[in-house]
LOVO-208270 format. One record per residue (C-alpha): residue in three letters; x, y, z. Coordinates in steps of 0.2 Angstrom, whole numbers, plus 2048, in hexadecimal, padded with zeros to 3 digits. Example, Ala and Ser with C-alpha at 12.3 -4.5 7.8 and 13.67 -1.06 7.14 Angstrom:
<atoms>
ALA83E7EA827SER8447FB824
</atoms>
This chain:
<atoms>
UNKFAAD6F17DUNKF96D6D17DUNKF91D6818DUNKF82D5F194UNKF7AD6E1A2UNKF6BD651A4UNKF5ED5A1A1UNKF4CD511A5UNKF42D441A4UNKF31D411A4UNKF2AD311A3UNKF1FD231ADUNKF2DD211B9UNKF2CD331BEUNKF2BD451B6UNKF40D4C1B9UNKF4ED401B8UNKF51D411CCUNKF3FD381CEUNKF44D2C1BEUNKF53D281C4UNKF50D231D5UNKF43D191D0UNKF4FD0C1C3UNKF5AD0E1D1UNKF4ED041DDUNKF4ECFA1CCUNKF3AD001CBUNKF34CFC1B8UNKF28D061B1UNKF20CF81A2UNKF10CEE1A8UNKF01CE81A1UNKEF8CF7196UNKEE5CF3197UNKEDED0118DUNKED3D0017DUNKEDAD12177UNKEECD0B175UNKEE9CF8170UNKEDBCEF16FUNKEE3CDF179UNKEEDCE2189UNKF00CE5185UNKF12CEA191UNKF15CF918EUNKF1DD0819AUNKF0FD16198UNKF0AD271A1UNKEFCD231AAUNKEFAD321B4UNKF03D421AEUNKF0CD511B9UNKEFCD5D1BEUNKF08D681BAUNKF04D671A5UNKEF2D6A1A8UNKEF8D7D1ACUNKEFDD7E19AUNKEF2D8518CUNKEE7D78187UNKEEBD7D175UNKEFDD7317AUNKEFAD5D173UNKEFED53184UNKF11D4F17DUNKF15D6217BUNKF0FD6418CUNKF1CD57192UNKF28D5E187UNKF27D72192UNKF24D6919DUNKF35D5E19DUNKF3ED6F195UNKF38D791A4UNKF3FD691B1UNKF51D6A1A9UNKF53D7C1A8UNKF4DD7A1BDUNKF60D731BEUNKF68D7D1B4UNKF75D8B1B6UNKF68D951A8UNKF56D971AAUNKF4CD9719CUNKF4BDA9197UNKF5DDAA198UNKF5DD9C18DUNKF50DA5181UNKF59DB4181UNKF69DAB17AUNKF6CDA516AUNKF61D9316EUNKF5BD85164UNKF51D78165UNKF53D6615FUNKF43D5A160UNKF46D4815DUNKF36D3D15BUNKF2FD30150UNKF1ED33150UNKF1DD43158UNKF0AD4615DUNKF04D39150UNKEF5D3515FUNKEECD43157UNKEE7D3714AUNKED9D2E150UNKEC7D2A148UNKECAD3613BUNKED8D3A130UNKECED48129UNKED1D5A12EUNKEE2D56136UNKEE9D64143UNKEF9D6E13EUNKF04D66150UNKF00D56146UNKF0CD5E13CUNKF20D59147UNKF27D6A13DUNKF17D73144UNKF19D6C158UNKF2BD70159UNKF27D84153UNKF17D84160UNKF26D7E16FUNKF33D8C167UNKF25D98169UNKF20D96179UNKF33D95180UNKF36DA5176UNKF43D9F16BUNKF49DA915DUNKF52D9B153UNKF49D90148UNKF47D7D150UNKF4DD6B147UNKF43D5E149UNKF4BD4D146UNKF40D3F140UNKF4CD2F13FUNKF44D20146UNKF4AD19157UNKF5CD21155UNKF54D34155UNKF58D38166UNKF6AD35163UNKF6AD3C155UNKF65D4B15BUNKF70D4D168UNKF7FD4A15AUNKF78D5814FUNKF75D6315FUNKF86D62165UNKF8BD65153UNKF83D76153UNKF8AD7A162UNKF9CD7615DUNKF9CD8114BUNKF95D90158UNKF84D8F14EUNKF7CD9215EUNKF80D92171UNKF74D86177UNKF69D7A173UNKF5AD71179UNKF59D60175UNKF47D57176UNKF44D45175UNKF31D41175UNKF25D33170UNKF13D2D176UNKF0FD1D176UNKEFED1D16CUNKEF3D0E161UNKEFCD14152UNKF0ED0E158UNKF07D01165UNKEFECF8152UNKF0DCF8146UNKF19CF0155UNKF0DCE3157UNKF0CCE3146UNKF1DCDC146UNKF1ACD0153UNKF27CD815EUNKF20CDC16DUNKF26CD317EUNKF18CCC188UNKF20CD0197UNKF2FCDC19CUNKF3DCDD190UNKF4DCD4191UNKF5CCD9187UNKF67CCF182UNKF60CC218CUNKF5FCAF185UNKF4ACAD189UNKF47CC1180UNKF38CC1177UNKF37CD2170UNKF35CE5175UNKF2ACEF181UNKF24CFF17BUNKF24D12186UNKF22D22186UNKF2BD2F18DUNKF35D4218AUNKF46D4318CUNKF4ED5718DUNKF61D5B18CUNKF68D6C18CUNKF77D6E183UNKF83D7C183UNKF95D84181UNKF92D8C192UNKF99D8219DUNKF95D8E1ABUNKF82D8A1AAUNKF84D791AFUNKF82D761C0UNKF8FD671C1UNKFA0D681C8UNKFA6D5D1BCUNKF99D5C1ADUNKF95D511A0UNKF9AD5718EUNKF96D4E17CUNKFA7D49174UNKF9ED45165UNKF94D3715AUNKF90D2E149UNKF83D2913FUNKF82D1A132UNKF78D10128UNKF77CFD125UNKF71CFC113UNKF6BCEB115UNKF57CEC11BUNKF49CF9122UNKF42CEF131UNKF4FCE6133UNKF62CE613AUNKF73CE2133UNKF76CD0136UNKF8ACD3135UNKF87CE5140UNKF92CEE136UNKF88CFE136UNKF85D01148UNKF98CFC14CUNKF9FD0713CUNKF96D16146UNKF9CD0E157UNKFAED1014FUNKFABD20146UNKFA4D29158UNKFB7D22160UNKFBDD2A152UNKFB6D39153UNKFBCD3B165UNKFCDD35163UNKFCAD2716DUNKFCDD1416FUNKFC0D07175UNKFCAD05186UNKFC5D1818BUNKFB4D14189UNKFABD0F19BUNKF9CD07196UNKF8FD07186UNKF7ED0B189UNKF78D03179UNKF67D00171UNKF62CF2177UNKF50CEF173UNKF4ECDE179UNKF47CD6166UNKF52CC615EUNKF5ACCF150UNKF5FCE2158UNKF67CDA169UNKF72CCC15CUNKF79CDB152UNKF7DCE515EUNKF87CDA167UNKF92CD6156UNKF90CEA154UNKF9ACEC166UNKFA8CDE163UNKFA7CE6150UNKFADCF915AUNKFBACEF165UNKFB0CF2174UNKFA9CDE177UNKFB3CE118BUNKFA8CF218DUNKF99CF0199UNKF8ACF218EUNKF78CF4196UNKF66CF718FUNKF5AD01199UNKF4DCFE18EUNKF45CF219DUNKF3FD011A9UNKF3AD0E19BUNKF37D0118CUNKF3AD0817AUNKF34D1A17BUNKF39D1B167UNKF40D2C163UNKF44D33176UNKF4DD24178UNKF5ED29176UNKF5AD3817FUNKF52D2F18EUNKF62D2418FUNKF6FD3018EUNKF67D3B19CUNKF69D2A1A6UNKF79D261A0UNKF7FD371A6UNKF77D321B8UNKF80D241B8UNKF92D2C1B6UNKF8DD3A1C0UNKF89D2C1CDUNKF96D211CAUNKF8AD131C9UNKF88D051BAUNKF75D021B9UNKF72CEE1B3UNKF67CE81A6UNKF57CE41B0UNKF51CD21ADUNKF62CCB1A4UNKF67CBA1A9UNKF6ECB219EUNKF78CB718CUNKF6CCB617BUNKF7ACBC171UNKF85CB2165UNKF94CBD168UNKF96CC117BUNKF96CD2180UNKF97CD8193UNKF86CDA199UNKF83CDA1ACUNKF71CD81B4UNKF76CE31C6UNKF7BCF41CAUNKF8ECF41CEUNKF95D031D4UNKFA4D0A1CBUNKFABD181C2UNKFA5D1E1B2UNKFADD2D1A7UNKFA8D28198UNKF98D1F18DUNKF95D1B17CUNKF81D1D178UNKF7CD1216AUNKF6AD0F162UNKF64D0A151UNKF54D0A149UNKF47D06138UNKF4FD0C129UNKF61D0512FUNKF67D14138UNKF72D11144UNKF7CD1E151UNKF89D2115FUNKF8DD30169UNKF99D2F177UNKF97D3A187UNKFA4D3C195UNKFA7D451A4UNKFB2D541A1UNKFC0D501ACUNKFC3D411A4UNKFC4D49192UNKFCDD58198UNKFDAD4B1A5UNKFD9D3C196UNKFDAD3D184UNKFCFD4B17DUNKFC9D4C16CUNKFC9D5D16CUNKFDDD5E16EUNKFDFD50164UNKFD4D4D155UNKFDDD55146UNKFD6D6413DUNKFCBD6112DUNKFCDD6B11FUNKFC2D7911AUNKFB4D7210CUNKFA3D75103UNKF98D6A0F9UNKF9BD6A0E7UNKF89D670E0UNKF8CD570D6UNKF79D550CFUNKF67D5C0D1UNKF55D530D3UNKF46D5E0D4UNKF35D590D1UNKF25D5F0D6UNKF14D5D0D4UNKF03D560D9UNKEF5D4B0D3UNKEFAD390CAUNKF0AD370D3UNKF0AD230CFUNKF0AD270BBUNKF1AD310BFUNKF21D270C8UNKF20D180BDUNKF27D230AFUNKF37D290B9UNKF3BD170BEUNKF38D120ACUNKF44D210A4UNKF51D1B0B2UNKF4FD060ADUNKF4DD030BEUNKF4ACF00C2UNKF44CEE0D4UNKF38CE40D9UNKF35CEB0EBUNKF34CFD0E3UNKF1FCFE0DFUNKF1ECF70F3UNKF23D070FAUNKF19D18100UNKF1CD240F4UNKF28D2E0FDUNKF33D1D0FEUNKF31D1F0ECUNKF34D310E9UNKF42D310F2UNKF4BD210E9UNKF46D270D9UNKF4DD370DCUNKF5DD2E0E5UNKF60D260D4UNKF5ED330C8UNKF6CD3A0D4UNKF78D2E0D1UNKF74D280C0UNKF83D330B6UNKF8DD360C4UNKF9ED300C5UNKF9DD2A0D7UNKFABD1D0DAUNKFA6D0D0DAUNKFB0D080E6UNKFADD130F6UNKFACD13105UNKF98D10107UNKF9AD18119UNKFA1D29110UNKF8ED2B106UNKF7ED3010EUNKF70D3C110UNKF6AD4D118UNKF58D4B113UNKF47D5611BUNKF36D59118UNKF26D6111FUNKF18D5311FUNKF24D44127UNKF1ED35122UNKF0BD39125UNKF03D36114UNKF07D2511AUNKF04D2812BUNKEF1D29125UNKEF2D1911BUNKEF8D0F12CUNKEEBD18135UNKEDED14128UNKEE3D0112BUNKEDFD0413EUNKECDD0A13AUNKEC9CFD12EUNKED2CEC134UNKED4CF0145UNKEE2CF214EUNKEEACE014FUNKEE9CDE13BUNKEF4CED136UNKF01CEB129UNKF14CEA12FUNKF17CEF11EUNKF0DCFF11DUNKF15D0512EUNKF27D0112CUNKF23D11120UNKF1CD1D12CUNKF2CD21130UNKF34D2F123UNKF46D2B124UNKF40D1A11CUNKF41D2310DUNKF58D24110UNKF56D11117UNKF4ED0B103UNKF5AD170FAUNKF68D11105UNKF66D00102UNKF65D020F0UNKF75D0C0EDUNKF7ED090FCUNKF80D19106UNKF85D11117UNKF89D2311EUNKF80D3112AUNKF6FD31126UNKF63D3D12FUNKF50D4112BUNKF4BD5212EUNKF39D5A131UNKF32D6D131UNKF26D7712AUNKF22D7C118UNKF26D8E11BUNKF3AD87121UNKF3ED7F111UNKF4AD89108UNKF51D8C11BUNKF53D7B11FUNKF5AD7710DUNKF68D82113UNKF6BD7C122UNKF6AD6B11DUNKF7CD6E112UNKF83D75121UNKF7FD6812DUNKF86D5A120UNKF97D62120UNKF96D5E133UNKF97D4C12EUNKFA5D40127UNKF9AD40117UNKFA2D40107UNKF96D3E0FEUNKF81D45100UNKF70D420FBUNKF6CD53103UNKF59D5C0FEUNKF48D5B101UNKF3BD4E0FFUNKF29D4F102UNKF19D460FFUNKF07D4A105UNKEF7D490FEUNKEFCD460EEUNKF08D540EDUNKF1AD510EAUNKF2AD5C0EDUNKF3BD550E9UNKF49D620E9UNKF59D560EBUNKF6CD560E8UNKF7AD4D0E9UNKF89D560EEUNKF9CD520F2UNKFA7D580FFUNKFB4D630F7UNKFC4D6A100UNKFCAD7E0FCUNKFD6D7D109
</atoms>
């Protein structure tokens, strides 16, 4: 079993999930009006640090103010765990960093000169170094579902014995950067958030570092009864970047996928700690996602209102409260919900209600149309109910028969090339010359893929994805965004520039155009970890239901381009 031995949370509730939790539990919020030119230039709700622990000031100086929170947090969790961290270090560790934007506040008047911790590959190997960890860190970079994600790959390792534990971080800032491309968008509530609710009027942004510690040990967890991952599922809608699927089949497909996964049925599930972000479109698929799964009688709840949307640490932030919540045996409402804003009714309830919980399904979705679901539960339930462990049948042994090959690399007049390839291919999109160039790199090479294979035209679009990394992220147009900032102003941005400053963008365009509605994660590390990562990357896919993959490396910075891309195919030897 991989079981949950501890975790933290720092955020403007409090700086350990003791302190963060008692505070929701007085139903204290932590989003009010952000008056501060640095972030925005108009006041905005927002749930921000205002005053960090004194304790990060001890660390080196050389340390960005979100890796200080991240020791910081590490440091907190490994407090209430059975192991200390030297123990852990001297185990066979690993880390897994969820973020979106990482320390993307290190871009500021300037985008000249840009520091290497810019760089989320470059953070997470300064964090392994100073815990003293021998094993090379994954950083995952897939919008607003990372943190879940994250915690699925994690348990993942975990399970094929690749490593004995594994720390898994969640961490954003909130900075001008995000704060413009969300207003960008319109989408920012004016006052609290209120999912689901009928008068919701959009999201409210935070910040904050989520830490959970993983491991096969189940003697370093300090529980008498711990929480353990039972397992989880990603998807893909297909169907928009910015925008959710109107029918929710992908987030329910990975809803139904994770029950699988487990061996369970919807009636076994306690409640769903979904998304919930409080915006028109996300809270009205996910409430045909949840009656898509079977699970329309589960209590759902969003608690989005006391931390608001703190982006990649999101799912890692919730879980650590969902586990609080069974441990507690306490079902937190949904602050500020009154009345239901959702066409197909799903069980949302606005107080706390004491009651027994073994087991939660942990949704989120995000940019790009990734979608995920994990399912956590106590381990007296899984062990005295149905485990999947016992139950689940045995896959057979396989490996990835290479089907095709991309590589291309280069520098200097990328446009020219890239307007030949989509010519030689007799491509007719119209949307294709209004995306970043990674976007296009990675379609262009997604199609060469494809375009003599014999991939059945009528599969299953949930059995096809992609295991995609890189080592600049997305910041070539990172820059461009930030370059709006400085020339318009912050309020003038374009929505359509920063829907891109997310790398996993790149899957969502692809996706769309051929259909690959399966797991889907984006991966980030430094240029030195390439081949390495290339590796692993085919090992982590096998974890996945996958059939089919776009499995490689895309990168494009500064006019350089490396594409290293293949399309593989589950095979059985046994």
């Amino acid at each position: 079993m991989v079981y949950v031995v501890a975790d933290s949370i720092y955020s403007p509730l409090g700086f350990s999930t003791k302190e963060n939790m008692r505070r929701v539990s007085e139903n204290r919020s932590a989003i009010e009006t952000v008056e501060d030119p640095e972030i925005y230039s108009i006041p905005f709700n927002g749930a921000r640090v205002v005053k960090d622990a004194h304790i990060i000031k001890e660390l080196s100086a050389s340390f960005t103010t979100l890796e200080r929170r991240i020791l910081f947090a590490i440091e907190d969790a490994a407090m209430n765990c059975n192991a200390s961290l030297d123990t852990l270090a001297k185990e066979n560790t690993r880390i897994v960093y969820a973020t979106t934007k990482a320390n993307i506040s290190l871009i500021k008047d300037s985008v000249a000169d840009l520091p290497a911790e810019l760089f989320p590959g470059e953070s997470a190997e300064r964090i392994n170094t100073y815990l003293g960890l021998k094993r090379a860190p994954l950083v995952i970079s897939n919008a607003c579902i990372s943190g879940i994600n994250a915690l699925i790959t994690a348990s993942r390792l975990i399970e094929r014995s690749d490593c004995d534990n594994v720390i898994v971080i969640g961490a954003d800032e909130m900075t001008r950067f995000v704060v413009s491309g969300f207003e960008a968008f319109h989408s920012i509530s004016p006052t609290i958030c209120r999912p689901y609710d009928a008068s919701r009027d959009g999201l409210s942004l935070g910040e904050a570092v989520g830490v959970v510690i993983l491991s096969h040990k189940r003697e370093y967890a300090k529980d008498s009864d711990p929480v353990i991952v039972e397992g989880g599922a990603v998807t893909n809608d297909a169907n928009h970047l910015s925008a959710p699927s109107r029918t929710g089949d992908g987030l329910g497909t990975a809803m139904i996928k994770a029950l699988e996964k487990c061996s369970l049925c919807p009636s076994q599930v306690d409640f769903i700690n979904a998304h919930g972000t409080s915006t028109s479109y996300n809270d009205e698929m996910e409430s045909k996602a949840i009656h898509w799964a079977s699970l329309g009688n589960i209590p759902v709840q969003s608690l989005k209102p006391y931390w608001g949307h703190t982006l990649g640490a999101s799912g890692v932030v919730e879980s650590v409260a969902s586990f609080w919540q069974m441990k507690n045996s306490l079902l937190l409402g949904t602050k500020g919900y009154r009345e239901s804003g959702v066409s197909m009714e799903i069980n949302v309830r606005a107080e706390d209600t004491p009651m027994k919980l073994n087991r939660c399904l942990k949704s989120a979705s995000g940019f790009g149309g990734c979608n995920a679901a994990i399912i956590f539960a106590r381990e007296s339930a899984a062990i005295g109910g149905v485990s999947h462990k016992g139950s689940a049948k045995k896959e057979p042994a396989y490996e990835w028969q290479e089907l095709s090959r991309f590589i291309l690399k280069g520098e200097g007049d990328f446009d020219s090339m890239i307007r030949e390839k989509y010519k030689e291919l007799e491509m007719k999109d119209i949307k294709f010359f209004k995306m970043d160039n990674l976007s296009k790199a990675g379609v262009i090479a997604t199609a060469s893929l494809l375009r003599n294979s014999d991939i059945d035209e009528n599969r299953n679009p949930f059995d096809y994805g992609f295991f995609i990394a890189n080592s600049s992220s997305s910041l070539d147009t990172d820059i461009r965004h930030q370059n709006e900032i400085l020339t318009k102003g912050d309020t003038n941005v374009s929505p359509a520039i920063f829907v891109y400053t997310l790398p996993n963008i790149l899957m969502g365009e692809s996706a769309i155009r051929v259909k690959f509605q399966g797991e889907n994660t984006f991966f980030v590390t430094t240029p030195q970890r390439k081949d390495e990562i290339m590796e692993e990357l085919m090992l982590l896919a096998k974890e996945s239901t996958l059939k089919v993959a776009v499995i490689g490396w895309c990168d494009f910075y500064e006019g350089r381009y490396d594409i290293d891309l293949k399309l593989c195919k589950r095979e059985k030897y046994e």
